[in-house]
N, C-alpha and C positions, 0 to 999 in steps of 0.2 A: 599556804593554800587557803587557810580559814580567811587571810585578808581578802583573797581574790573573791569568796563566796559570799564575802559580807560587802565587800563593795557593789555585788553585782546587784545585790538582795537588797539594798538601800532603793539604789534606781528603780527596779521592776517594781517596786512597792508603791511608789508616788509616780511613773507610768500607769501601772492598775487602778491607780485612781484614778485618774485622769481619763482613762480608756473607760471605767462605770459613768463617771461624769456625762461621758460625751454620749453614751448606750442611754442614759436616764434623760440627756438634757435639758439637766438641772440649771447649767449655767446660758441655756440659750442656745440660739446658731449661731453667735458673734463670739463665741467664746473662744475658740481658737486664734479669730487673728485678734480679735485684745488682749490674747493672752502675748501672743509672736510681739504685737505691736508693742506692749508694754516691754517687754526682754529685751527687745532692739532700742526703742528710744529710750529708754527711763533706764532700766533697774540694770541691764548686763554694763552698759558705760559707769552707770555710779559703780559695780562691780571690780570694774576694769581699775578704774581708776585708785579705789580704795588697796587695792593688791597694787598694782605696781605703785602708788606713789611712797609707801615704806618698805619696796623692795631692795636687795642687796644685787646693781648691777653687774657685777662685777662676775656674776656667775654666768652672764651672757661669753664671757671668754674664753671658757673652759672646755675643756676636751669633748667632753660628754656633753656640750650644746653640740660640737663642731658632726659627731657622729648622726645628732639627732638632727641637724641641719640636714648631712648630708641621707640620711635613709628617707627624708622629709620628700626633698625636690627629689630622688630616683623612682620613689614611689607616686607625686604629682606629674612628673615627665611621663612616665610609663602611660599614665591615664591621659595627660596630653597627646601624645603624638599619636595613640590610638585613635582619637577621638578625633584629632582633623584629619588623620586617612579617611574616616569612616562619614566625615561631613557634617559631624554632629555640629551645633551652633555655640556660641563661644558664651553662653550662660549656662549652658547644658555640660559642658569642657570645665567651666569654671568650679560650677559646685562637683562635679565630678571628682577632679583633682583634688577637692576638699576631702572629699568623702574616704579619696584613695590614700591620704597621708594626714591630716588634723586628728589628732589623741584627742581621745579626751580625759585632758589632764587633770580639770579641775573637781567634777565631781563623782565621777571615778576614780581616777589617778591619785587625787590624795589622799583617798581611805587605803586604796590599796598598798601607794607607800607606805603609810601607817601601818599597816599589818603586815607586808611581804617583806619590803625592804627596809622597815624598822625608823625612818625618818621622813617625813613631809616635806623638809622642803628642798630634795631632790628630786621634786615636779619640777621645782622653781625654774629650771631652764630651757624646759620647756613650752612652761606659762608665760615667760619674757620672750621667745622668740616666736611664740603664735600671736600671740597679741601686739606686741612690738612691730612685728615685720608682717606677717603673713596673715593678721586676718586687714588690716590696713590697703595692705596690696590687692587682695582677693578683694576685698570689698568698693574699691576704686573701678577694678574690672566687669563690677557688676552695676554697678551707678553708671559709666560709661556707655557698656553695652543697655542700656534700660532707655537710652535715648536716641531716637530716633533721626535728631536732629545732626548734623554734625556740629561735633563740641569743641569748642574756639577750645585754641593752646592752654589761656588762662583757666579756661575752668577744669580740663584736664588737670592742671598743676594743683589745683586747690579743690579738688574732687577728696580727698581724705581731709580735710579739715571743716567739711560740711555734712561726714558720717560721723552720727554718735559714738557708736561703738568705735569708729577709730582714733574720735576726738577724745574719747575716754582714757582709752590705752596708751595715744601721744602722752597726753598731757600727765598723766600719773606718770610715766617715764621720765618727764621734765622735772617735776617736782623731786623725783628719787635722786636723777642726774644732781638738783643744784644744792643737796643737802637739808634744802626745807622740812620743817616739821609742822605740815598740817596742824592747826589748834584743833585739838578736841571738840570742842563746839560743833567746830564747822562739818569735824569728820564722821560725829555721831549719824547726824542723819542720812548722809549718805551712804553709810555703811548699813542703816537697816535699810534703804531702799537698795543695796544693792544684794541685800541678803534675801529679797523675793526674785532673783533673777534666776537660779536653777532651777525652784518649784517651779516656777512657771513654765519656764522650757519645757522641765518634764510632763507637766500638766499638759500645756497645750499639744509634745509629741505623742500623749496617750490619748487622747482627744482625736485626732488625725488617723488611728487606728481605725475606728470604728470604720464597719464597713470593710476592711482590707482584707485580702487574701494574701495567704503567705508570700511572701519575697522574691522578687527576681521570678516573677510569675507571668507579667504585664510585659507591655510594651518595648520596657524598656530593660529587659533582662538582663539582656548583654553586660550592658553598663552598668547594673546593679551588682550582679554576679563579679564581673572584672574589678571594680571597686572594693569589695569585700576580699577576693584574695589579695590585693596590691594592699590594704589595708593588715590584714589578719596575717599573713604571709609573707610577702614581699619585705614589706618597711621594718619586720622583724630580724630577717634574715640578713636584711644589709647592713643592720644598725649591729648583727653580732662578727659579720663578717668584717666590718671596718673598725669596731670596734676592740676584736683579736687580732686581728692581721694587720693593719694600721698603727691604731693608737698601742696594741699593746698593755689592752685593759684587763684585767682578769677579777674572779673575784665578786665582792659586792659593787664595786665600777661598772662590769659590764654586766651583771644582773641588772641593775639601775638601768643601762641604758638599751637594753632590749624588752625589758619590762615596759616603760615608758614608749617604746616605739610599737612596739605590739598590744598596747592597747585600743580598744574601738574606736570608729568616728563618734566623732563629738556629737550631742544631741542639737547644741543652739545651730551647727550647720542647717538644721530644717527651719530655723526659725530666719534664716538669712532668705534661703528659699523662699521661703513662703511671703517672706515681705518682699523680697523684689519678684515673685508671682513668677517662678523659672526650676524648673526641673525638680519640685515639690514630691512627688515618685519618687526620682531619683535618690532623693536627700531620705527619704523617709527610710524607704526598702535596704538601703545602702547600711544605714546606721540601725538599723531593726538586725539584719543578719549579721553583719560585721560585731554586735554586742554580741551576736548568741553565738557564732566563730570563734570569736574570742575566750569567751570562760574557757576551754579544752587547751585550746593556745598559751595561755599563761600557765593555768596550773601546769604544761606540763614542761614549760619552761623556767616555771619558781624548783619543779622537779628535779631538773637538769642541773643548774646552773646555780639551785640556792645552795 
């Protein structure tokens, strides 16, 4: 339980600043999207990169990705096929289905592992099959839709190798893939520029507050609200049920992998948002309540289950 309060208590602290920042505007009216623009091009790709290219892929094959795969896509489907009953638009569906299934493993998720489930790098299969597969994918869907033009076969196909963040994540998987070892040199710097990639997130989604009225308030309720349960609930509940009933996990296996699935949306999702200028509400409100959903959710699943 102390892990789950001190992970939460990290983030709220560097959002609160972020959020005076933006009340003071100490950093200007540009601070937000320099802050977004910096996390997407520059510092979350050196991020990505420096984590997967000394990772161990091998845990991409294991059971407890295959549960988190699967409570991933029941939880992004649920928010799809809502969403084109309902007519919503396929950037609004996009980040949607983000919001309704994307952890956030990294800087949440690994304090919390640290403290609930006693080991960090059972994020790691997590952090390889959102970076790996599913921010690639999702972010391809949102380059695509962003143009209004119709986009020849070719650039479709090469739509992920002209996003940083997904050139980031390919390419540190290639390196881990061919046993290379980075030289030090090379890896120092991009390891400190990838080590401003979560402050900033957080900075710039405390920034975005200002102004805001509580959640799931606006427009776009629906979709906030349905987001946060398929998120806080849903993707919890499937990853325990396939994970008892299925794999036949028990223990600190299936602690691990409901803990991880019921953690909040990601904070950089608002930062996807914001740079491709599409369902920025959505991303905010989604990831504002599904954090604060959450704290009750785990503790009383570390309760249960630890």
């Amino acid at each position: 339980m102390q892990g789950v309060l001190t992970g939460f208590a990290v983030i709220a602290v560097v959002i609160a600043v972020g959020y005076l920042l933006g009340r003071r505007g100490s950093l200007g009216d540009d601070a937000r999207p320099v802050l977004t623009g910096l996390a997407f091009n520059v510092a979350t790709p050196a991020l990505l990169f420096t984590t997967l290219a000394g990772a161990d892929l091998s845990v991409i094959l294991s059971e407890r990705l295959l549960v988190t795969a699967a409570s991933t896509a029941a939880a992004a489907s649920v928010f799809i096929t809502i969403g084109l009953l309902r007519g919503w638009g396929t950037g609004h569906i996009t980040i949607g289905a983000l919001c309704s299934s994307y952890v956030n493993a990294g800087n949440l998720g690994i304090p919390i592992a640290v403290y609930v489930l006693g080991d960090a790098s059972l994020v790691a299969p997590i952090l390889l099959f959102q970076q790996i597969i599913v921010t690639p994918l999702a972010l391809t869907v949102l380059d695509l839709n962003r143009s209004g033009e119709r986009v020849p076969l070719r650039r479709r196909l090469t739509t992920p190798l002209r996003n940083p963040m997904a050139v980031g994540s390919l390419t540190g998987a290639a390196v881990a893939a061919s046993g290379w070892t980075v030289p030090q040199p090379a890896l120092e710097p991009l390891t400190l520029i990838g080590n401003m990639s979560v402050p900033a997130v957080l900075l710039a989604f405390g920034i975005s507050l200002k102004g805001s009225g509580l959640p799931a308030r606006g427009d776009n309720r629906s979709a906030i609200a349905l987001s946060a349960a398929l998120k806080t609930t849903a993707q919890p509940l499937v990853a325990w049920s396939l994970g008892a009933g299925v794999f036949h996990l028990h223990g600190a296996a299936l602690l691990d992998v409901v803990v991880t699935s019921a953690l909040p949306a990601a904070q950089n999702l608002y930062t996807y948002a914001s740079q491709y200028k599409v369902a920025e509400q959505l991303a905010r409100e989604s990831i504002l309540l599904s954090t604060a959903v959450s704290v009750p959710t785990l503790i009383t699943i570390a309760a249960l289950l630890g």
